[in-house]
N, C-alpha and C positions, 0 to 999 in steps of 0.2 A: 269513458268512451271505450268500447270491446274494441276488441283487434282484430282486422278482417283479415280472411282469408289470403288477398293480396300482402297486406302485411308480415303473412306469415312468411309466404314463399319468397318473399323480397328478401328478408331478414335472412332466412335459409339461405338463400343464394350468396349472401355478401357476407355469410362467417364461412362459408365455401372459399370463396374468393381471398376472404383473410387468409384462412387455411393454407391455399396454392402459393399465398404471395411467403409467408409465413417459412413455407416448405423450399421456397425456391431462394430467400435467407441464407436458410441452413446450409443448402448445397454453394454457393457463391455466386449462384447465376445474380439475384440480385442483391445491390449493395446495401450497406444501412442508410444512407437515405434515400434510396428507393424504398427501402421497409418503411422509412418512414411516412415518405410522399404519402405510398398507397393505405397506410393505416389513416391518412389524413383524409384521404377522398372517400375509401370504403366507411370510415368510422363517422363520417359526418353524413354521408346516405343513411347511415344508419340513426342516426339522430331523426334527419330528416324523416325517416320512414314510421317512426316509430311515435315523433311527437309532429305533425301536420302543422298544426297551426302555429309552429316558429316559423316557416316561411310565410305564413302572413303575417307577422308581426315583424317582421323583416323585411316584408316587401312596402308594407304603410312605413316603418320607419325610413326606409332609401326611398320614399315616394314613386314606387313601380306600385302599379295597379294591383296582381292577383301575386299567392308565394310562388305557383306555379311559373310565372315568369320569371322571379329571381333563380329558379330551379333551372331554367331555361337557357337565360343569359350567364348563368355560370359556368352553365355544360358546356354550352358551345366556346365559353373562355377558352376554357383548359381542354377542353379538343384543339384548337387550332395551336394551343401552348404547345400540346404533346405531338401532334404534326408535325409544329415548327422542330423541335427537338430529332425529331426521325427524319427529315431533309437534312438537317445539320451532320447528322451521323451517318446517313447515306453516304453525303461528300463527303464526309471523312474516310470511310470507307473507301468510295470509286478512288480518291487522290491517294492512298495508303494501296491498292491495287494497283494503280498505275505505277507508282514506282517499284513496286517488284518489280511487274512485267518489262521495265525499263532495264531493271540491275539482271534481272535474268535473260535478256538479250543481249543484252552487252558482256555477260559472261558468256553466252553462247558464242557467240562473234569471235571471242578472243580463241575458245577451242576452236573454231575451226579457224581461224587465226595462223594458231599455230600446227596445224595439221599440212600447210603450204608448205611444198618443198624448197 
């Protein structure tokens, strides 16, 4: 079976992606098992992309109708995974803010505290 056009640029784009994730390793932005998460989702697209017809053999073996849908129900998995994960870290965030802004009013307070005659 030739490789289409779409395949190509797919393929391009996700050793890009490797690339960036690969690049942002090195620097520390991300961890090792974020390198490795994302070697896991980019490199399996890449399977995916490159040989079609494991998603239909995947999709007749878990009894889903088209691969297309296993392609489907997986994406949407690990989007709501990865959502969940970014609300997680949000409130970790606003609650790791709010208590600065709590220790740095309360040091403020004490200056002028003591600035009273």
């Amino acid at each position: 079976m030739p490789i289409s056009l779409t395949q190509i640029f797919l393929t391009l784009f996700l050793v890009f992606a490797l690339s960036r994730v690969y690049l942002r390793y090195k620097d520390g932005t991300v961890t090792q098992f974020g390198l490795l998460f994302w070697l896991v989702v980019f490199g399996s697209a890449l399977v995916v992309i490159l040989y079609p017809n494991l998603t239909t053999n995947l999709a007749q073996a878990l009894g889903i109708g088209r691969g297309a849908d296993v392609i489907i129900y997986t994406s949407i998995t690990l989007l709501f995974y990865l959502v969940f994960r970014l609300y997680v870290y949000m409130q970790d965030i606003k609650h790791d803010i709010t208590e600065i802004v709590k220790k740095l009013a309360l040091k403020d307070e004490k200056k002028d505290a003591s600035k009273i005659p």
